[in-house]
PAVEXFI-29551 format. One record per residue (C-alpha): residue number from 1; y, x, z. Coordinates in Angstrom, 1 decimal, always signed. Example, Ala and Ser with C-alpha at 12.3 -4.5 7.8 and 13.67 -1.06 7.14 Angstrom:
BEGIN
  num       y       x       z
    1    -4.5   +12.3    +7.8
    2    -1.1   +13.7    +7.1
REM end
This chain:
BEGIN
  num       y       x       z
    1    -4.7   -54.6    +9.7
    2    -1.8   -52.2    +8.8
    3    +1.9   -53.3    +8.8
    4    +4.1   -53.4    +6.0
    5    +5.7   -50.4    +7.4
    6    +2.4   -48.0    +7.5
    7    +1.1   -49.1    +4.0
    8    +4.8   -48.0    +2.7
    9    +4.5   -44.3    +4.5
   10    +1.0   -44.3    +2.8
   11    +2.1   -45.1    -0.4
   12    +4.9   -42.7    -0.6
   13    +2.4   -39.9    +0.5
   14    +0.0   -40.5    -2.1
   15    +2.9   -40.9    -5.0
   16    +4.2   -37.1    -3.7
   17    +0.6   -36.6    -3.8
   18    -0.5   -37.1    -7.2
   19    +3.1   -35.6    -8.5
   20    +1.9   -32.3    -7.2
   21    -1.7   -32.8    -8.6
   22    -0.2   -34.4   -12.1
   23    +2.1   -30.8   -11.8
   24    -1.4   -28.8   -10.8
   25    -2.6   -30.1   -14.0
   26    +0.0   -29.4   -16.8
   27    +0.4   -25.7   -15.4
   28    -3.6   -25.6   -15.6
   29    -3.6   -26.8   -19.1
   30    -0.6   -24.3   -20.1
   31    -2.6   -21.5   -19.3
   32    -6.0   -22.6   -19.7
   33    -5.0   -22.2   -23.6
   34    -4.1   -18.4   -23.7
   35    -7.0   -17.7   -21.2
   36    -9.1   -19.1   -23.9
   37    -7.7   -17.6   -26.8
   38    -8.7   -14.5   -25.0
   39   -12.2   -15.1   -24.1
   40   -12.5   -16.1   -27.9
   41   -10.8   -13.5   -29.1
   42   -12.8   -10.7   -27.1
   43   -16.2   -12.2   -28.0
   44   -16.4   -11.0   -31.8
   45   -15.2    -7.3   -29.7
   46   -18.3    -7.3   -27.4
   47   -20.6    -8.9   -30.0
   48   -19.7    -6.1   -32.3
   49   -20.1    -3.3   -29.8
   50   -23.9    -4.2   -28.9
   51   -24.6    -3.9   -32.4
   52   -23.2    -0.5   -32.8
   53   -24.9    +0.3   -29.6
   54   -28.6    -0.9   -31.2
   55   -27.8    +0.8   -34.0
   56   -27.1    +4.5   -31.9
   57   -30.1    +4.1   -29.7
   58   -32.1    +3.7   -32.8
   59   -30.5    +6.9   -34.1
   60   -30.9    +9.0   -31.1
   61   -34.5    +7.6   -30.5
   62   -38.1    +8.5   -32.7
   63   -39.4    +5.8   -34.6
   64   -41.6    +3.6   -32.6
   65   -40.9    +5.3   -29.6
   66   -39.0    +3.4   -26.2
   67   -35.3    +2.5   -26.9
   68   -34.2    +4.2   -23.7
   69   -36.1    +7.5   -23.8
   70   -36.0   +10.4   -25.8
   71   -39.5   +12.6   -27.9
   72   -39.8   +14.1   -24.3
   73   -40.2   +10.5   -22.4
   74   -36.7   +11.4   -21.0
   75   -33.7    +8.6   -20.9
   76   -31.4    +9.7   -23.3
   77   -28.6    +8.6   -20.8
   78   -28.8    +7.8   -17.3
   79   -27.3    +4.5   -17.8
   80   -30.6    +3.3   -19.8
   81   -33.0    +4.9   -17.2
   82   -35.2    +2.4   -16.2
   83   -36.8    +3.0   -12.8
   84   -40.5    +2.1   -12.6
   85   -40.5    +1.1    -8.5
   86   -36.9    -1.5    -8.0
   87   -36.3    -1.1    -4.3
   88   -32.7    -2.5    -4.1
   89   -30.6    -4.2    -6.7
   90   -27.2    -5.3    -7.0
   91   -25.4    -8.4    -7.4
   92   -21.6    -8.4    -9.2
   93   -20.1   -11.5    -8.1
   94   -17.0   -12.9    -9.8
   95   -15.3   -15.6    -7.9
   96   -12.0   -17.3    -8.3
   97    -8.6   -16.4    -5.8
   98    -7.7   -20.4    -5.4
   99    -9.1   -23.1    -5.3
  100    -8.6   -26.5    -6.1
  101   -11.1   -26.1    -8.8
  102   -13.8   -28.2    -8.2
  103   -17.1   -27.0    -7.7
  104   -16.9   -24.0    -9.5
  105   -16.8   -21.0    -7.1
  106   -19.5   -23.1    -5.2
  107   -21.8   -23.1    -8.2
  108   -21.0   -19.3    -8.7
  109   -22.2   -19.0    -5.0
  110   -25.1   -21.2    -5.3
  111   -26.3   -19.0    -7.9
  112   -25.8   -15.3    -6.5
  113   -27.1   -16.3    -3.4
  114   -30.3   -17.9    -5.3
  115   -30.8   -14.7    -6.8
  116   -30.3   -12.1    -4.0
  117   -33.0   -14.7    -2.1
  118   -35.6   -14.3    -5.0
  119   -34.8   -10.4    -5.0
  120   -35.4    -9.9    -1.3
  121   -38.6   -12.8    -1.7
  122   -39.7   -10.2    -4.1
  123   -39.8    -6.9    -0.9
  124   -36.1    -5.7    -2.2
  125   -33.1    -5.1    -0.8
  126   -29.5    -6.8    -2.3
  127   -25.9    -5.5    -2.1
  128   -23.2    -7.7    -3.2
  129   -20.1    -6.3    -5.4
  130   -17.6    -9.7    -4.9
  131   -14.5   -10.1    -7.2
  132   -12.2   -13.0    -5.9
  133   -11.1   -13.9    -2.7
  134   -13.0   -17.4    -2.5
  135   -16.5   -15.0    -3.1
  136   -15.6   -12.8    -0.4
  137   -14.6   -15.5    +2.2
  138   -17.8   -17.3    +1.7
  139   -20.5   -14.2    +1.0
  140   -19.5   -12.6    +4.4
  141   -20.6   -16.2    +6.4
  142   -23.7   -15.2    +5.1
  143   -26.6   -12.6    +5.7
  144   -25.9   -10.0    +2.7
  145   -24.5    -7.4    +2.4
  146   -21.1    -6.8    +0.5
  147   -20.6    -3.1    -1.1
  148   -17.3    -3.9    -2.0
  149   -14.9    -6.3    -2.6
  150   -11.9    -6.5    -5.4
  151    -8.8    -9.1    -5.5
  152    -6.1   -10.2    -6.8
  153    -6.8    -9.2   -10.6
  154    -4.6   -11.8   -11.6
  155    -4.2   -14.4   -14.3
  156    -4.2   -11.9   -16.9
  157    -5.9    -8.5   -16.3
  158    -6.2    -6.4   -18.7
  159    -9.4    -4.0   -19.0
  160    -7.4    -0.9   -16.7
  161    -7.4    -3.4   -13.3
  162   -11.3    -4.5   -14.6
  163   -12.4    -0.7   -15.2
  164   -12.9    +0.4   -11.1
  165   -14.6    -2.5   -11.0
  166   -17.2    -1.5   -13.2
  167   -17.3    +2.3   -12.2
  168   -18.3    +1.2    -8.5
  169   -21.6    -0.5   -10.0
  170   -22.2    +2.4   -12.4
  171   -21.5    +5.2    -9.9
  172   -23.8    +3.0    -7.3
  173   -26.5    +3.0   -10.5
  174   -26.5    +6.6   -11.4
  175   -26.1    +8.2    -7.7
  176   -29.8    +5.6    -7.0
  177   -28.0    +3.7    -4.5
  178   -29.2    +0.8    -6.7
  179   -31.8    +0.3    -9.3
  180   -30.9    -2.1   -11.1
  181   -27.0    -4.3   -10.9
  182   -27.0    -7.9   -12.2
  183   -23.8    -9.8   -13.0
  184   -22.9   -13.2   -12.3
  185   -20.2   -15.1   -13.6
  186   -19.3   -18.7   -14.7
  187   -19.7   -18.8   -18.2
  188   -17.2   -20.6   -20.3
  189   -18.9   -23.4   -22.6
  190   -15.9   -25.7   -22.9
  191   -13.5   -27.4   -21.1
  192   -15.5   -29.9   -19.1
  193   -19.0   -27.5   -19.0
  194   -18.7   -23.7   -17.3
  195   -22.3   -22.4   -16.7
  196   -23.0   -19.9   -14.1
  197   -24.8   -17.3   -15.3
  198   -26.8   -14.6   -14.7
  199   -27.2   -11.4   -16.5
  200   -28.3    -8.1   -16.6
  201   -26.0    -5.1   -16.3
  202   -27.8    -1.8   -15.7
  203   -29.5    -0.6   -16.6
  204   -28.5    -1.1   -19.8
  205   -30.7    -2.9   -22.2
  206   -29.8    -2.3   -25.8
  207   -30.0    -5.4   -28.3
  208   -32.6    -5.7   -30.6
  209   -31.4    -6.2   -34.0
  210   -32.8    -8.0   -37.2
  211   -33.2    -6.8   -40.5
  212   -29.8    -8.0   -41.6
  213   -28.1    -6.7   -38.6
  214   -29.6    -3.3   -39.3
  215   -28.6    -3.2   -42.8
  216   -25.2    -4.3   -42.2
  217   -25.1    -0.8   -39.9
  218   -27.2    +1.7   -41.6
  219   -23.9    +3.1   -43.5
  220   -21.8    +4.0   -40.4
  221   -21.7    +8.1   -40.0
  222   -20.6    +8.8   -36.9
  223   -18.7   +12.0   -35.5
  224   -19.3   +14.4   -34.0
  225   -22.5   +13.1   -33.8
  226   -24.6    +9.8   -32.6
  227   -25.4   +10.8   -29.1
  228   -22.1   +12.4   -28.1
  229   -20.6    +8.9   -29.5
  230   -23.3    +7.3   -27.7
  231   -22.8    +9.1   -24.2
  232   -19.3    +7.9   -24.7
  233   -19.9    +4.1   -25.7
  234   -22.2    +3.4   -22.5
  235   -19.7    +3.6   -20.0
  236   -17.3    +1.8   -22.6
  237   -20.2    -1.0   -23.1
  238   -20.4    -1.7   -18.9
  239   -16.9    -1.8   -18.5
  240   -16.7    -4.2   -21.4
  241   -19.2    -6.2   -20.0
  242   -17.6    -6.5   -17.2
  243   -13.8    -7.6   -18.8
  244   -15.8   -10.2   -20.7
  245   -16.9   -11.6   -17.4
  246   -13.6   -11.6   -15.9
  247   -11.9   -13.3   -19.3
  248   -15.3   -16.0   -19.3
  249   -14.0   -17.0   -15.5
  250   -10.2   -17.3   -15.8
  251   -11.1   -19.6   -18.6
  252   -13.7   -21.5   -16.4
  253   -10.8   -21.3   -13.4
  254    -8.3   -22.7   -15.2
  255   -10.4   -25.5   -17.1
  256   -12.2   -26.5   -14.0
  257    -8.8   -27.0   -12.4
  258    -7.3   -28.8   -14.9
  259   -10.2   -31.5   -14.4
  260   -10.0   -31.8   -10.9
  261    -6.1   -32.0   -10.7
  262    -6.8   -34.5   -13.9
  263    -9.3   -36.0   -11.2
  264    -7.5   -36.5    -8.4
  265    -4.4   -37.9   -10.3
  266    -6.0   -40.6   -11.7
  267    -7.9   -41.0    -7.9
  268    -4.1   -41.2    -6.7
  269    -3.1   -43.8    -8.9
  270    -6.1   -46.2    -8.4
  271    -5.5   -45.6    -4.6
  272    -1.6   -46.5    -4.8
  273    -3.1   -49.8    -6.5
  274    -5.1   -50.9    -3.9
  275    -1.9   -50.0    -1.4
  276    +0.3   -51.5    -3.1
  277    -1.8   -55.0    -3.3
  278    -2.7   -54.6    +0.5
  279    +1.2   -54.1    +1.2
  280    +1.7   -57.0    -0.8
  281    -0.6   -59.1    +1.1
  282    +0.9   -58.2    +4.6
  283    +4.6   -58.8    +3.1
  284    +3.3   -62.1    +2.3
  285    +1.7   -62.5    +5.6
  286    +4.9   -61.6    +7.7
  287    +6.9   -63.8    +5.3
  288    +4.9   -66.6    +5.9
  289    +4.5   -65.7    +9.7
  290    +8.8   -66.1    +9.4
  291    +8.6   -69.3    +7.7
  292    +5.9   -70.9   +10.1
  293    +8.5   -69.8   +12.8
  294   +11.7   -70.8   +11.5
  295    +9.8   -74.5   +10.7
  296    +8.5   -74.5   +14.5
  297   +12.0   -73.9   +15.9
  298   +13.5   -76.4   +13.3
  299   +10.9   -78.5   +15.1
  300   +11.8   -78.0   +18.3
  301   +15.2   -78.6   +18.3
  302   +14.8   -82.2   +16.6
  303   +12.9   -83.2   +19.7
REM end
């Protein structure tokens, strides 16, 4: 059994322990509120760009005809092309820089590496793009391989330090080093639910849109004219796509940290109770270890 002495060290470990955590946690929650005030706020942005992007590649396209190509079975930009024969694909990866956030980056992991198996299962070839330094640390302990690698974004970045980030997987898309890139990212539901999730980033595949959405968009006129605009909104749209991501897992980053710091506080305290109740059991053991002592020499020196 441990003394009086070790439960107290223990006890004062744990207490410096859960002030850091309890710390860990306000800062999380501090910031988990302007990270999601931008993913909110950027998510009417994007939602509006795909529908002025369905409603260009149904101006620049026949009637009937494939969304991606032109009258001459062309694509109409080489960011729609879709190849007919997939020989190697692409994986964007964002991760998180720190940890201390549960099992978020692990999840992120599980699900890129699930993916890049089911690719290769299917006779291709995977790259990985990895965004945060907890991706890259644990993608190169295993057999893929990594294109490149971006850190250190920061808690806020805006769409400048996200733009090269998308330009590697559209340059790597266009040049045929890859057929198609996928992008996987925690998405942010709430605070106690982030979803990984994969999605599809090139080619590009333009929304379909309902009656409603196309009569809410039949007015625009659109200068110079709607394929110029639209060879200049692709690029624009990936890029986007890719600052959505980012904004979806600094959300996810800081809410998944605010519950495990909330976590392990509340595990601190319970564990300081069941200390503090074992130091008081062997503080009443030595005390009665004195007494039994003190009575025994009493004893003695009667005789």
């Amino acid at each position: 059994m441990a003394t009086a002495r070790e439960i107290r060290r223990r006890m004062s470990s744990i207490r410096n322990i859960g002030q850091i955590t309890k710390a860990m946690e306000l800062i999380a929650v501090t910031r988990l509120r302007r990270a999601q005030a931008r993913v909110l706020a950027s998510r009417p942005y994007a939602q509006k760009m795909r529908d002025v992007l369905g409603d260009l590649v149904e101006r620049v396209t026949s009637a009937g005809a494939d969304v991606t190509t032109d009258d001459e079975g062309q694509p109409i930009h080489a960011l729609l092309e879709r190849r007919a024969s997939v020989s190697r694909v692409g994986a964007l990866v964002l991760t998180t820089e720190r940890g201390l956030c549960g099992a978020l980056n692990a999840n992120v992991i599980r699900a890129a590496l699930q993916h890049i198996y089911d690719q290769q299962n299917q006779g291709r070839e995977a790259d990985v793009i990895v965004v945060g330094r907890k991706g890259v640390l644990a993608l190169r302990r295993q057999p893929v391989n990594i294109n490149a690698q971006f850190v250190q974004l920061g808690d806020y970045p805006d769409i400048q330090k996200v733009a090269p980030i998308a330009r590697v997987a559209m340059d790597a898309f266009t040049t045929r080093q890859l057929d198609e890139v996928f992008l996987i990212y925690p998405r942010f539901v709430s605070t106690l639910r982030q979803e990984p999730t994969v999605s599809q980033l090139l080619p590009i595949l333009p929304p379909a849109r309902g009656e409603e959405e196309q009569s809410r968009t039949s007015d625009y006129i659109y200068e110079p004219s709607p394929p110029e605009v639209l060879a200049a909104l692709l690029p624009r749209y990936v890029e986007m796509q890719v600052y959505q991501a980012v904004l979806e897992l600094i959300a996810s980053e800081f809410s998944a940290r605010m519950v495990a710091m909330r976590n392990a506080s509340d595990n601190a305290q319970e564990l300081l109770g069941d200390l503090r109740l074992g130091y008081n059991k062997a503080r009443q053991t030595n005390i009665t270890r004195e007494i039994i002592d003190v009575a025994s020499g009493a004893a003695a020196g009667q005789r």
